[in-house]
ZARO-844783 format. One record per residue (C-alpha): x, y, z; residue number from 1. Coordinates in Angstrom, 3 decimals. Example, Ala and Ser with C-alpha at 12.3 -4.5 7.8 and 13.67 -1.06 7.14 Angstrom:
# residues 2
atom x->12.300, y->-4.500, z->7.800, num->1
atom x->13.670, y->-1.060, z->7.140, num->2
END
This chain:
# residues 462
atom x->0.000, y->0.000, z->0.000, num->1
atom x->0.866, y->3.927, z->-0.580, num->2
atom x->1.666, y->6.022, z->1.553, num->3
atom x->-1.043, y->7.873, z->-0.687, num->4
atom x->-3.276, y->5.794, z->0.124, num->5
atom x->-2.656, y->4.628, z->3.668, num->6
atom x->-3.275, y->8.462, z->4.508, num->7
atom x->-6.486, y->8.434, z->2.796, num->8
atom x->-7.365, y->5.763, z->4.793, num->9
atom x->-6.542, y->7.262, z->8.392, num->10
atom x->-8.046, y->10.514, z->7.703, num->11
atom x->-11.426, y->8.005, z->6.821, num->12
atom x->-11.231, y->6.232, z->9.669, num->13
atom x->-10.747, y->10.011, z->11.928, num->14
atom x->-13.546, y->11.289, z->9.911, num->15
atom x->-15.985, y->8.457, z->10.746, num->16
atom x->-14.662, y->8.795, z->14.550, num->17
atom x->-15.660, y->12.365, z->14.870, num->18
atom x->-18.899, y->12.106, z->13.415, num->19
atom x->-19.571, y->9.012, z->15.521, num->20
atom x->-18.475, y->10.999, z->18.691, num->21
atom x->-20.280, y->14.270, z->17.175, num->22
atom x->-23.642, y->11.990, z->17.218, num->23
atom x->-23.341, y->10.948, z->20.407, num->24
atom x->-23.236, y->14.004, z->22.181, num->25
atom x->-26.105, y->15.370, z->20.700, num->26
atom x->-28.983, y->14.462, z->23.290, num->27
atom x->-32.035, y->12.774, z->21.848, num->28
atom x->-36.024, y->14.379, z->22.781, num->29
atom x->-36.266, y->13.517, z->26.069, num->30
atom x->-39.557, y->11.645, z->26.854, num->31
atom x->-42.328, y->13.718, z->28.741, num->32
atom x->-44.718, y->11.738, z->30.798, num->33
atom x->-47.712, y->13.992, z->31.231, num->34
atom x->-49.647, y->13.693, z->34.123, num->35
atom x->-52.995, y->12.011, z->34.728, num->36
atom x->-55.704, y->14.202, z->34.296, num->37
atom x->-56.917, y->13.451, z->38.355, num->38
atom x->-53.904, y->14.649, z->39.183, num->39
atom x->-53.660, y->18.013, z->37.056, num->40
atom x->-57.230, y->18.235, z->38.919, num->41
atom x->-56.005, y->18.322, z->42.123, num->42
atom x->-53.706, y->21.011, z->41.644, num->43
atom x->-56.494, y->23.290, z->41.050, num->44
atom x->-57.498, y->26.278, z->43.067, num->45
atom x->-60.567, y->25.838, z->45.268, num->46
atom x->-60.365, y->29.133, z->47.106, num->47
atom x->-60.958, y->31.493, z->43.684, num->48
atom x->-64.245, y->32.905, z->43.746, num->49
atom x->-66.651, y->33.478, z->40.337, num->50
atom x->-66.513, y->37.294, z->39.067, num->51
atom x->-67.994, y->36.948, z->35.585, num->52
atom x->-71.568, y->37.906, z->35.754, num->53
atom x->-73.914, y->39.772, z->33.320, num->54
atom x->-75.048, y->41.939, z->36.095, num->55
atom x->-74.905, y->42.220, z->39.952, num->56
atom x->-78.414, y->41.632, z->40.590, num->57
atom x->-81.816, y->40.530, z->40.013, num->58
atom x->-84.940, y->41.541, z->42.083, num->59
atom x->-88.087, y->39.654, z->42.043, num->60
atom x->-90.905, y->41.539, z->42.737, num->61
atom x->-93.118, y->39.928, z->41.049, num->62
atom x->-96.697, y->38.067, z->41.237, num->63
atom x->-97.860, y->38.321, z->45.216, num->64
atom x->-95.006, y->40.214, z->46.066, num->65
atom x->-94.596, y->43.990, z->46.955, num->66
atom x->-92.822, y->45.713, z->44.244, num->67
atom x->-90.467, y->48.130, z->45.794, num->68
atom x->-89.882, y->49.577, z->49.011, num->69
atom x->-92.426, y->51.500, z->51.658, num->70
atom x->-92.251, y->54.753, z->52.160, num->71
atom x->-94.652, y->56.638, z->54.836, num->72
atom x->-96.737, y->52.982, z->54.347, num->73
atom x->-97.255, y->53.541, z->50.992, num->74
atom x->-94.933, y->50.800, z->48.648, num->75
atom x->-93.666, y->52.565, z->46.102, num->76
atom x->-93.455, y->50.708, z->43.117, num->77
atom x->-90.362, y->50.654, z->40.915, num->78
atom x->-88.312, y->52.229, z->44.342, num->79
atom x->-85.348, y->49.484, z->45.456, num->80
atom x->-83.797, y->48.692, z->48.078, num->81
atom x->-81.605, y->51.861, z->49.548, num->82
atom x->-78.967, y->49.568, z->50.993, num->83
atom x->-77.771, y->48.576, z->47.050, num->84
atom x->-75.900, y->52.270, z->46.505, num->85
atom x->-74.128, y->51.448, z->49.931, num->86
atom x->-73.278, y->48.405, z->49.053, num->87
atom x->-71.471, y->48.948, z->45.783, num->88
atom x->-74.334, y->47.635, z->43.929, num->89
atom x->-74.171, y->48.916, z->40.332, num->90
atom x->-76.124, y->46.969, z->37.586, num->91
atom x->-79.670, y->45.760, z->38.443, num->92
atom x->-82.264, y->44.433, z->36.671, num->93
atom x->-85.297, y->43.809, z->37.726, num->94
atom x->-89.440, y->41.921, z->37.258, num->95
atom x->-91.788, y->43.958, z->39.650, num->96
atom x->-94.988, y->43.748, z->39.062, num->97
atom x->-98.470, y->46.246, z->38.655, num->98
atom x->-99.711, y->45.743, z->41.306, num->99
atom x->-98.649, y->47.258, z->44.348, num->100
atom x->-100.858, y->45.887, z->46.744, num->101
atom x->-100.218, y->41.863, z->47.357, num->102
atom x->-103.737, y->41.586, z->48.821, num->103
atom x->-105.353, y->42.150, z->45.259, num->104
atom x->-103.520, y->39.418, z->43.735, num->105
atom x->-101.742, y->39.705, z->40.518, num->106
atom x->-102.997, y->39.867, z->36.944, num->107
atom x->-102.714, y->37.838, z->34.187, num->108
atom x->-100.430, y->39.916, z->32.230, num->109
atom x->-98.393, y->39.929, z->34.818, num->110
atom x->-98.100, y->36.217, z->35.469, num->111
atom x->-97.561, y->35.669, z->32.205, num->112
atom x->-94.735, y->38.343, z->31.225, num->113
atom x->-93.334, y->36.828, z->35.172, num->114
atom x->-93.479, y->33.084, z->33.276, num->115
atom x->-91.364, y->34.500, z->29.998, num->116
atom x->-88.797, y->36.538, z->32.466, num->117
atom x->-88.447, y->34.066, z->35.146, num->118
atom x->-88.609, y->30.545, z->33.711, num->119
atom x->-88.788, y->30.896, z->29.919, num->120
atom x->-88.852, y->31.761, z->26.422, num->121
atom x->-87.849, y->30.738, z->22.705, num->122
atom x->-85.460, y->33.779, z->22.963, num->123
atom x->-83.775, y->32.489, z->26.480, num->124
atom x->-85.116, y->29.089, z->27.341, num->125
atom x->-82.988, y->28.982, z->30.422, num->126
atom x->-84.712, y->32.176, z->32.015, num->127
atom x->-83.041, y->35.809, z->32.707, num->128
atom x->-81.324, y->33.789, z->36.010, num->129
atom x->-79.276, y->31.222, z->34.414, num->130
atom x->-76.863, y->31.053, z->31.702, num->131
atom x->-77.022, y->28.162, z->29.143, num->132
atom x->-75.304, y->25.653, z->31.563, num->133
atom x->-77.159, y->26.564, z->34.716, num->134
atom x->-74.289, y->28.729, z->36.009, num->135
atom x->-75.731, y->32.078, z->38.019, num->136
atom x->-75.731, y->34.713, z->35.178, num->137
atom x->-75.860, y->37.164, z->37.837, num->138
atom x->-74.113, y->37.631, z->41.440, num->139
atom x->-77.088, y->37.746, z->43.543, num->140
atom x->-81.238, y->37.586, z->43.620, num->141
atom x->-83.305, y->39.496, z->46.057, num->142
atom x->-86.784, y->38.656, z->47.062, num->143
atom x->-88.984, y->41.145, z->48.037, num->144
atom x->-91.717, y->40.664, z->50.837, num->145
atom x->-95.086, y->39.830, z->50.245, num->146
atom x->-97.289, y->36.929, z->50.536, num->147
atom x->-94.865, y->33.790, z->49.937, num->148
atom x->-96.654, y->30.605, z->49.440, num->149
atom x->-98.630, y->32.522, z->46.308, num->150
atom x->-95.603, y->34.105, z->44.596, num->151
atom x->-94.635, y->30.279, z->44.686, num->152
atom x->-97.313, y->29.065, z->43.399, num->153
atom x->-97.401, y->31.700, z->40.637, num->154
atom x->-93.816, y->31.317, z->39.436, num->155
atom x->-94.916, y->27.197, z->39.185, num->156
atom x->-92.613, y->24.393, z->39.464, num->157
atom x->-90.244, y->25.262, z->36.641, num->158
atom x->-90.054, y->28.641, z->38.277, num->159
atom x->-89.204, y->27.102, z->41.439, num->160
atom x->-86.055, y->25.163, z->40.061, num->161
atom x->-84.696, y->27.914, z->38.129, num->162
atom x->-84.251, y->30.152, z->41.593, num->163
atom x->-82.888, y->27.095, z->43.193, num->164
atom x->-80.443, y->26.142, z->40.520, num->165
atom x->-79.114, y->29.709, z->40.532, num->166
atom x->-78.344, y->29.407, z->44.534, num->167
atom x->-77.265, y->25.557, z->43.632, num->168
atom x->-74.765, y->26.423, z->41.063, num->169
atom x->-73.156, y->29.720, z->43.065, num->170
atom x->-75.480, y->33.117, z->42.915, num->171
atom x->-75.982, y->34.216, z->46.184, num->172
atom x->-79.866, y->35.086, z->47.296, num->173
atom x->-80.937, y->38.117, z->49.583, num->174
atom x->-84.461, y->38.107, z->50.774, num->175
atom x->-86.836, y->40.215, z->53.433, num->176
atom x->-89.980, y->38.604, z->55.124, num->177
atom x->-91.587, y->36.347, z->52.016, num->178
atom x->-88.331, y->36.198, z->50.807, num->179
atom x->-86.830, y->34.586, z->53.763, num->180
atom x->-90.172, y->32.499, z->54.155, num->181
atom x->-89.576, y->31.312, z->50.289, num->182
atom x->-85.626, y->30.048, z->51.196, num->183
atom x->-87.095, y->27.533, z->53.137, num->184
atom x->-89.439, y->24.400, z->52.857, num->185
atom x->-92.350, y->24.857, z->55.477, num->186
atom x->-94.205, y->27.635, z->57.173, num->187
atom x->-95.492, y->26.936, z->60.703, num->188
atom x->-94.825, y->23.707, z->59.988, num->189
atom x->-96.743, y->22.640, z->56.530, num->190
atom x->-95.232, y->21.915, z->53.596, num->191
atom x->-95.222, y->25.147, z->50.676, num->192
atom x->-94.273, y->26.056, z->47.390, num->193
atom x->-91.053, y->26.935, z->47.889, num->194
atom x->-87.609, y->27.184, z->47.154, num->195
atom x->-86.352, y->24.710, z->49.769, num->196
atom x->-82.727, y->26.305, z->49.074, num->197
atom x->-82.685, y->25.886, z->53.025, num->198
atom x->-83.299, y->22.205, z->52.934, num->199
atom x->-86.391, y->21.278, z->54.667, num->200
atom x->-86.043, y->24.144, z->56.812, num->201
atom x->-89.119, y->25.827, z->58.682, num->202
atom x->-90.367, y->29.323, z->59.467, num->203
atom x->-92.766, y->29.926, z->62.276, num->204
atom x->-95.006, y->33.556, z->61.727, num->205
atom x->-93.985, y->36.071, z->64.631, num->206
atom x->-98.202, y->36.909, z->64.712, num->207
atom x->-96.864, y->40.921, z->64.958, num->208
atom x->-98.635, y->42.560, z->62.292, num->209
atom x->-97.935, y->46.241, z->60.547, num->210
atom x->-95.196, y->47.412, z->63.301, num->211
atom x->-91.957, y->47.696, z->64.290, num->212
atom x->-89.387, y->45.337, z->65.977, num->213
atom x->-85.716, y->45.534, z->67.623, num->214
atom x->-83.093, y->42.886, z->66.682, num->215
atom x->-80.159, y->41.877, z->68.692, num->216
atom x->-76.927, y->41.640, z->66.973, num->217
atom x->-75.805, y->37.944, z->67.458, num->218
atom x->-72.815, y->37.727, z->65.145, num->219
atom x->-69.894, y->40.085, z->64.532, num->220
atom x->-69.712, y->39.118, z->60.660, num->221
atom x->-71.260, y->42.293, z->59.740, num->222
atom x->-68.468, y->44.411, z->60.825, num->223
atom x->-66.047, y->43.808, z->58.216, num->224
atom x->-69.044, y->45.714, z->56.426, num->225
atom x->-71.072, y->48.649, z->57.929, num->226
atom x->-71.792, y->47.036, z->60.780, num->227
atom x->-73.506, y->46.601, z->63.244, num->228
atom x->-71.305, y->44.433, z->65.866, num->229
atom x->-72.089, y->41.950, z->67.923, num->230
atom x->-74.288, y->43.056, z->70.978, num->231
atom x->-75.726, y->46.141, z->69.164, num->232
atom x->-79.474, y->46.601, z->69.618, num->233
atom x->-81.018, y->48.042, z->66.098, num->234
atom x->-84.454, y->49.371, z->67.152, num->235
atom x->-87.611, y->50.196, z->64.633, num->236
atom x->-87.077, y->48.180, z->61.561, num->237
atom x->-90.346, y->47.676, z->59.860, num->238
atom x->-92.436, y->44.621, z->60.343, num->239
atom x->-95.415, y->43.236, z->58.902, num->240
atom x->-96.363, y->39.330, z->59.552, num->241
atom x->-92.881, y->37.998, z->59.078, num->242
atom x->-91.491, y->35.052, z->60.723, num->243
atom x->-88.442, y->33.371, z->62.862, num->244
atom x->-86.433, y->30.229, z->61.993, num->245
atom x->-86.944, y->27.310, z->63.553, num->246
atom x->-83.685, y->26.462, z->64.002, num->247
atom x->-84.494, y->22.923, z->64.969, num->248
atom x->-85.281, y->21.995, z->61.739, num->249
atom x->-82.528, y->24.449, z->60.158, num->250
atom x->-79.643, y->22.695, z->58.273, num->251
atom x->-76.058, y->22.016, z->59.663, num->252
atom x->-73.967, y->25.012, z->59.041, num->253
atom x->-76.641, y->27.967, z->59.470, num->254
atom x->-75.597, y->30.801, z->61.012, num->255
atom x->-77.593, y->33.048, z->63.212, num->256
atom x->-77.036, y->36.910, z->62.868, num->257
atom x->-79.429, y->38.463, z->65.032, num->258
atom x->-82.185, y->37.846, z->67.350, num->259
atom x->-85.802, y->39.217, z->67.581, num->260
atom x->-86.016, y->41.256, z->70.752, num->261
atom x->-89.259, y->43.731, z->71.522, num->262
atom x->-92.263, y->44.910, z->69.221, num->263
atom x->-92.951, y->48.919, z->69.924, num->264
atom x->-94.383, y->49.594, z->72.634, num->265
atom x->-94.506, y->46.287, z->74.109, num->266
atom x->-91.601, y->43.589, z->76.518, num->267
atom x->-91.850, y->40.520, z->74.420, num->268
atom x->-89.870, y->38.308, z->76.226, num->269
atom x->-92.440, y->35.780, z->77.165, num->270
atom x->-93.441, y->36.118, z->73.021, num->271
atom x->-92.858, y->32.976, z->70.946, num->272
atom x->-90.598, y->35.379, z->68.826, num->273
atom x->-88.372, y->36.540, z->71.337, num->274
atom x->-84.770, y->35.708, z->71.038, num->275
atom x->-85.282, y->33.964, z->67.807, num->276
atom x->-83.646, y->34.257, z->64.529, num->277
atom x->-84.283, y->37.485, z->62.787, num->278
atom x->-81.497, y->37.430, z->60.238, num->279
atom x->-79.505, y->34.542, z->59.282, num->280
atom x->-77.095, y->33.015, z->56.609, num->281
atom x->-76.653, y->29.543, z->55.061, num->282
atom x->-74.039, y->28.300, z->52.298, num->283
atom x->-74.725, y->24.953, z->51.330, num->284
atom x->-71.396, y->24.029, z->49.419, num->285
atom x->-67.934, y->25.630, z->48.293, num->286
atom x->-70.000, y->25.682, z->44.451, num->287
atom x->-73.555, y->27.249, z->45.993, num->288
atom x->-74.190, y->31.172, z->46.628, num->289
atom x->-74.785, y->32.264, z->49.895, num->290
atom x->-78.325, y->32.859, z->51.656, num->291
atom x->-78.917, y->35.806, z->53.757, num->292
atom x->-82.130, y->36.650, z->55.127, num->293
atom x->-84.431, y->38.330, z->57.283, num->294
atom x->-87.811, y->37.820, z->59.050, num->295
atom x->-88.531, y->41.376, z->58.991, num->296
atom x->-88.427, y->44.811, z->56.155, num->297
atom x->-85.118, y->46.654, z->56.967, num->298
atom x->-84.833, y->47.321, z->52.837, num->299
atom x->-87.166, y->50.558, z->53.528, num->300
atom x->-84.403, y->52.427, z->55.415, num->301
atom x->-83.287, y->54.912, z->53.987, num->302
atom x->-80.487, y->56.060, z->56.459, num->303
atom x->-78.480, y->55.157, z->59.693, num->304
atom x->-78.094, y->51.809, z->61.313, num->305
atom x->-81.321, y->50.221, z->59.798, num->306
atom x->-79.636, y->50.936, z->56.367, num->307
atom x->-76.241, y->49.710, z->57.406, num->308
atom x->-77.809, y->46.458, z->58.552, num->309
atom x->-79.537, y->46.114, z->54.947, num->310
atom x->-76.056, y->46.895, z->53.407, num->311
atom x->-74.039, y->44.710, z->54.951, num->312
atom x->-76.776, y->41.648, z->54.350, num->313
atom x->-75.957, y->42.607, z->50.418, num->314
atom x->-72.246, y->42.790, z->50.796, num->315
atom x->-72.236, y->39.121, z->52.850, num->316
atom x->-73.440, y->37.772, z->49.913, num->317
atom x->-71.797, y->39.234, z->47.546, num->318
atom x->-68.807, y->37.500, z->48.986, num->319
atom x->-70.310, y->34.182, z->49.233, num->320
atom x->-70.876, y->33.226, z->45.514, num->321
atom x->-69.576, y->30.141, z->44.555, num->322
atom x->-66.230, y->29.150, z->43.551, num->323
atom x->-64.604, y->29.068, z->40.031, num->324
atom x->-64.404, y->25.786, z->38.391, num->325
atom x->-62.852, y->24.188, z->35.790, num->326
atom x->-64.622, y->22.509, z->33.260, num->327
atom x->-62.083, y->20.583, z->31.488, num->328
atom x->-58.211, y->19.199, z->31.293, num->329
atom x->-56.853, y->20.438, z->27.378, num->330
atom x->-54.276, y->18.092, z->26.275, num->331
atom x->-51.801, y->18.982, z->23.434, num->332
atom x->-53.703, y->18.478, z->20.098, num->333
atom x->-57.021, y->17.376, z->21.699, num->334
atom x->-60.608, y->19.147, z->20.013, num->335
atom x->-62.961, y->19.712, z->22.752, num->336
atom x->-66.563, y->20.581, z->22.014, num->337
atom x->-68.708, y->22.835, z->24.126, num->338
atom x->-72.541, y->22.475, z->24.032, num->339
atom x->-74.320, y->23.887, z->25.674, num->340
atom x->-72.183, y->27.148, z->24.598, num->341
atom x->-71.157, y->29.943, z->26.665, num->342
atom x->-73.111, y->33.004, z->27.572, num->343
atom x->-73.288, y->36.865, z->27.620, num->344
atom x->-70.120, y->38.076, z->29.580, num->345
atom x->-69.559, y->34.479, z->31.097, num->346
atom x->-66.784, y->32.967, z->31.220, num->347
atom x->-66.005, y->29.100, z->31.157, num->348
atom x->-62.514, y->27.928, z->32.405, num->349
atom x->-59.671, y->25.175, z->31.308, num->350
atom x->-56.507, y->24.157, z->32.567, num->351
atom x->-53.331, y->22.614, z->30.987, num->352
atom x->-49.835, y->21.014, z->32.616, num->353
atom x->-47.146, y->20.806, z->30.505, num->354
atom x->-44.962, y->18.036, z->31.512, num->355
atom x->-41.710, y->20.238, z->30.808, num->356
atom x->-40.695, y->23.500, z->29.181, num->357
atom x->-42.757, y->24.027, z->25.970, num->358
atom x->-41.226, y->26.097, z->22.750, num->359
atom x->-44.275, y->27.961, z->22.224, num->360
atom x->-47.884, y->27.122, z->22.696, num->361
atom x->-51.463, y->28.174, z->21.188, num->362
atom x->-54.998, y->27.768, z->21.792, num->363
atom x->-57.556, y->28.038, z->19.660, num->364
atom x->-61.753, y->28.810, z->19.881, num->365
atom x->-63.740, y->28.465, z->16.751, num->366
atom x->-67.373, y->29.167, z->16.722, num->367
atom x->-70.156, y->29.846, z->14.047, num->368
atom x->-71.405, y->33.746, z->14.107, num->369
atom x->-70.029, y->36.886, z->14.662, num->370
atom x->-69.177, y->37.026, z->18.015, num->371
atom x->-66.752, y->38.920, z->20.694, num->372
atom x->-64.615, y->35.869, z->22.017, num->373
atom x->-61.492, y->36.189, z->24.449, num->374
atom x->-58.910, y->33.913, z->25.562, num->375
atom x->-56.969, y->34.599, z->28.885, num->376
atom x->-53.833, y->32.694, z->29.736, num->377
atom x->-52.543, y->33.157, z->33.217, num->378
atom x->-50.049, y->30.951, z->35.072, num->379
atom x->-51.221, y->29.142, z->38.509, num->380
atom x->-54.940, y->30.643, z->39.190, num->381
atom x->-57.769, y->31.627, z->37.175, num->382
atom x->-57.328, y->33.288, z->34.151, num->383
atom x->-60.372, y->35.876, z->34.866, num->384
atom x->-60.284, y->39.489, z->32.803, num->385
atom x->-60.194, y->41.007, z->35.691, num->386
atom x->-57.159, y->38.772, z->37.481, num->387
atom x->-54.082, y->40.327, z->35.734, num->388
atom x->-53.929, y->37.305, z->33.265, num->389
atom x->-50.640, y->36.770, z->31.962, num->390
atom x->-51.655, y->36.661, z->28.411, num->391
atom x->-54.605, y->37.304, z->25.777, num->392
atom x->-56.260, y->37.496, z->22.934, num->393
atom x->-59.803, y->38.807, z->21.294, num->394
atom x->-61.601, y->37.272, z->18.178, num->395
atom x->-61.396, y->38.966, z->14.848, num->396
atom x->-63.705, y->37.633, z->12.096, num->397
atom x->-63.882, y->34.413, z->10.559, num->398
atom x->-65.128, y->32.483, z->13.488, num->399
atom x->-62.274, y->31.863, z->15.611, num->400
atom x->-60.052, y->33.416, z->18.520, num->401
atom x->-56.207, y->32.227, z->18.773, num->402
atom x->-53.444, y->33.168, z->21.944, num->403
atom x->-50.522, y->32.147, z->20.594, num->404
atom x->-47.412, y->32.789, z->23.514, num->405
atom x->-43.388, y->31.830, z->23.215, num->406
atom x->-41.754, y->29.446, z->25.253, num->407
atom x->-43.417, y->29.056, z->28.567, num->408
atom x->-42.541, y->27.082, z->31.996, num->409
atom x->-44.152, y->23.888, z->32.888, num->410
atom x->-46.789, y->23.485, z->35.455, num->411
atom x->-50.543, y->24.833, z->35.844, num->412
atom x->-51.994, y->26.976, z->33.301, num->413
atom x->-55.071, y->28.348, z->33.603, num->414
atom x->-57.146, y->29.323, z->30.508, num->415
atom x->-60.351, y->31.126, z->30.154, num->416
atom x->-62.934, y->31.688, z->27.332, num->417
atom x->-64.941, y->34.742, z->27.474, num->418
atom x->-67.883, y->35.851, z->25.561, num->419
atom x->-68.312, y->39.739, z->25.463, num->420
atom x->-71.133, y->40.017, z->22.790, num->421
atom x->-74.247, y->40.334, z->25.022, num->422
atom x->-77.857, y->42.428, z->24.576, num->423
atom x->-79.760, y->45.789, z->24.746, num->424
atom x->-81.388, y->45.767, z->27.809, num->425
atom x->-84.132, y->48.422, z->27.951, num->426
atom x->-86.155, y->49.163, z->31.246, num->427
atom x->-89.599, y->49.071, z->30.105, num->428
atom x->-93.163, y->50.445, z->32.562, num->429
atom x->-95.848, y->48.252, z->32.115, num->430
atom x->-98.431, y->51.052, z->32.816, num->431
atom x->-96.158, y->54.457, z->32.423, num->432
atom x->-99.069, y->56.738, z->33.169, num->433
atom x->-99.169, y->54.823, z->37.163, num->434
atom x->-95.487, y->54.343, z->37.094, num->435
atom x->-96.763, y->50.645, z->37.784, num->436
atom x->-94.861, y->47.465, z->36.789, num->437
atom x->-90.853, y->47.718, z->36.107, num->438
atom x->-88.811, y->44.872, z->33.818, num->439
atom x->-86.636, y->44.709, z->30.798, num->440
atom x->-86.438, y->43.565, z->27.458, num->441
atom x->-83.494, y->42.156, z->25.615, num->442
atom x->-83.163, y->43.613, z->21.951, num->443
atom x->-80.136, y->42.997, z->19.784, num->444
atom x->-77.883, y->40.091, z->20.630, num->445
atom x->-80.285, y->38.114, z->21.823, num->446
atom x->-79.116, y->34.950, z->20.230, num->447
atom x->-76.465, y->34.439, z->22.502, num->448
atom x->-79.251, y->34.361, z->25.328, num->449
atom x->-79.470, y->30.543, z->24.575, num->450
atom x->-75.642, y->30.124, z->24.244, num->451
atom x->-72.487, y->29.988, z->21.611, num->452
atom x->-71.209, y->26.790, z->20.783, num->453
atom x->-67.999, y->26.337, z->20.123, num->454
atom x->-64.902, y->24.218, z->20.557, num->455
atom x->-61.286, y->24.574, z->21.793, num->456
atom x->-58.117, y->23.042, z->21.268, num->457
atom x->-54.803, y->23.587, z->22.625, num->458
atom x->-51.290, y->22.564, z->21.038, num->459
atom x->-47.953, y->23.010, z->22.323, num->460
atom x->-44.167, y->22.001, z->21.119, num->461
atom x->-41.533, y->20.369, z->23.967, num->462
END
C-alpha cells in the first residue's frame, strides 16, 4: 500500500470517529410523561371565587309580592332597596310587578310576562337567572316581601327550580320577610311552594302585624361591612307578619345573625318570637351562593343603622358566591366541544400542565357567528379578565379566537374563554301613566341568550 493511500485511509477512519463521537453528544427528545388528568385536577385552586356575571343583581318583585320599598306605608313601586348604593351595587335588573298591593292578587299579564322573564322563552329558554349551563348569570337575587306561598305558586314548578339552581350552582340570594319564608321548605310547619334552598327548613309567623321590631346583633360578621357588631341593639325596623327560623329543623352550618327582641311599645320576652332568629345566613357548598335573610323589612331604610344592617346583608353575599371551576383538562392536540355554549359576559374555564418547558404554545376557539370571544392565559390561578392574566387574545372575524405565547414554563396553566357580545337591555313600565310594573327587554344580541357553541383546542411544542 501507498503512503497515498494509507493516509487516505486514516483521515477516513478520523472522519468516521468524529462524526460518531459528534452523534453521540447530541442528546435525543427527552420523553415527557404527562400527568394524569386526576392529578392536574387536584392542583387546582378551590379558594378562587366566580366574578364573571352579566349583572350584579336581580330583584323579584313579582306576582304576590310587593314591588319596591315603603315609604310613609305607601310601597312605592319601581323604588329598590336603599342599601344597594351602599353596598357597591351597580347593575340591576329587575321583574316587579303592577300591582302594588299583594292583597289584590296579581294579573294575568303579569303572570304571564313573570313566566317569559323568570322561567322561559324561545329567545332564552334557560330564564333571565341562568346562563345556558345553569351557572348564576348574575351575582345575587333578592326577594322582596309579600305573601310567599302565592308568589310560589305563581312562578310554578319550573319557576321554582330555576331560583334554586341559581343558589345551587353559586349566585348568592338576599331576601326580606316572604323572601326569607320562600328560602325555606315549610311555614309553621306545613309543607309550601317553595324554594327549599334551606333544605327542609321551617319558618314559624312572629303573629306581629304592621309594626316595628328591635333585633339583637348575634354575630360580629357584619363588621367587616357597615356594621352593626355583635351586641348592638337596632331598634324600629319595619315589620309586617314575618317570621323566625326554627332552628331545629334548620340545616347544619346555618348561622344566626341576630335575634328578635321587643315589638314597639310592648316587653316581648315571654313572646314565641323573642330571642329567635331574625337574620340569618346559610351556604350549602364551596359551588352554591350564599343565603342571607331576614324575618322582617329593613330594605325601607333609607339612612343610619337600619340601612347599614340592609347593606351589609348585600355585601355578605356578595362574597359568598360560589367558587370558580374548571370545566375541562386540554391536552396537546385534543378538540374539545362545548354544548351547551357559553353566555353573555360568562366565562367558562380550562386548565393545561405541561410536563416540561414548551417552545411555544397556542390555543384556539372556533365558533359559528359573529361574536366577541377572548382567551386569557394566566399561570397558577384563574385566568379571569379582571385577574391580571398573563396573556390574551380577542376574536377577529372568521369564526375563531387564537393566543398564541413563546416558550413558557411547565406546570398549571389556567385558561379562560370569554364571551363579550351580550344584549340591549331596555327598562320598560308596564303602565307608564301609574309608574306601575318595572322589567326589561333584551333587543339585539339576543341569540347568545341561549348560548355559543364552540370548541377549543390547545397545542404546544416540547
Amino acid at each position: 500500500m501507498s503512503k497515498g493511500s494509507l493516509f487516505f485511509l486514516l483521515l477516513a477512519a478520523a472522519a468516521a470517529l468524529t462524526l460518531s463521537c459528534s452523534r453521540e453528544e447530541i442528546p435525543a427528545p427527552p420523553h415527557v410523561e404527562e400527568l394524569p388528568e386526576a392529578e392536574i385536577l387536584a392542583m387546582v385552586r378551590s379558594d378562587v371565587p366566580n366574578s364573571a356575571f352579566y349583572k350584579d343583581i336581580f330583584l323579584d318583585g313579582g306576582c304576590e309580592l310587593n314591588p319596591g320599598v315603603k315609604e310613609n306605608g305607601i310601597v312605592i313601586n319601581g323604588r329598590l332597596p336603599y342599601a344597594l348604593e351602599k353596598a357597591g351595587i351597580k347593575s340591576a335588573e329587575y321583574f316587579l310587578a303592577t300591582v302594588d298591593d299583594v292583597s289584590n292578587g296579581w294579573t294575568e299579564n303579569d303572570h304571564d310576562l313573570q313566566t317569559l322573564i323568570m322561567v322561559g322563552n324561545p329567545d332564552d329558554v334557560n330564564g333571565v337567572l341562568l346562563y345556558p349551563d345553569g351557572q348564576p348569570r348574575f351575582r345575587m337575587i333578592y326577594m322582596f316581601g309579600g305573601h310567599s306561598n302565592p308568589h310560589g305558586s305563581s312562578l310554578g314548578a319550573g319557576g321554582r327550580s330555576r331560583v334554586k339552581e341559581f343558589y345551587s350552582n353559586g349566585g348568592s340570594y338576599v331576601g326580606s320577610c316572604a323572601g326569607a319564608f320562600l328560602a325555606g321548605g315549610y311555614a309553621d310547619g306545613r309543607r309550601r311552594n317553595y324554594f327549599n334552598i334551606l333544605n327542609n327548613a321551617n319558618m314559624n309567623s312572629t303573629e306581629v302585624g304592621s309594626s316595628s321590631i328591635d333585633m339583637a346583633m348575634e354575630s360580629d360578621i357584619f363588621s367587616k361591612y357597615y356594621g352593626p357588631s355583635k351586641g348592638y341593639l337596632v331598634s324600629g325596623i319595619r315589620h309586617n307578619g314575618g317570621g323566625y327560623l326554627d332552628m331545629g329543623q334548620a340545616p347544619e352550618g346555618t348561622e344566626v345573625i341576630a335575634l328578635f327582641k321587643d315589638q314597639a311599645g310592648r316587653d316581648s320576652s315571654k313572646r314565641p318570637f323573642y330571642d329567635q332568629p331574625s337574620i340569618w345566613a346559610y351556604k350549602a357548598s364551596e359551588y352554591s351562593g350564599r343565603l342571607v335573610v331576614t324575618g322582617s323589612h329593613p330594605e325601607d331604610a333609607p339612612s343610619g343603622n337600619i340601612l347599614n344592617l340592609t347593606a351589609s346583608m348585600f355585601r355578605y353575599a356578595w362574597d359568598g358566591v360560589g367558587r370558580a371551576f374548571v370545566k375541562d383538562v386540554l391536552r396537546s392536540g385534543d378538540l374539545i366541544p362545548v354544548n351547551p355554549g357559553i353566555g353573555d359576559m360568562q366565562c367558562h374555564h380550562f386548565v393545561l400542565c405541561p410536563a416540561a418547558d414548551v417552545s411555544n404554545l397556542s390555543v384556539r376557539v372556533e365558533f359559528s357567528g359573529d361574536y366577541d370571544m377572548q382567551i386569557f392565559l394566566k399561570r397558577d390561578s384563574f385566568a379571569f379578565p379582571d385577574a391580571n392574566p398573563d396573556y390574551s387574545a380577542q376574536s377577529s372575524s372568521g369564526g375563531k379566537c387564537v393566543l398564541t405565547t413563546g416558550p413558557l414554563e411547565k406546570g398549571l396553566w389556567y385558561v379562560t374563554v370569554r364571551c363579550a357580545t351580550t344584549v340591549d337591555a331596555k327598562e320598560i313600565v308596564t303602565i307608564p301613566s301609574a309608574g306601575l310594573g318595572h322589567w326589561f327587554a333584551y333587543s339585539g344580541r339576543t341569540d347568545v341568550l341561549n348560548g355559543v357553541p364552540y370548541s377549543i383546542m390547545a397545542e404546544w411544542n416540547y
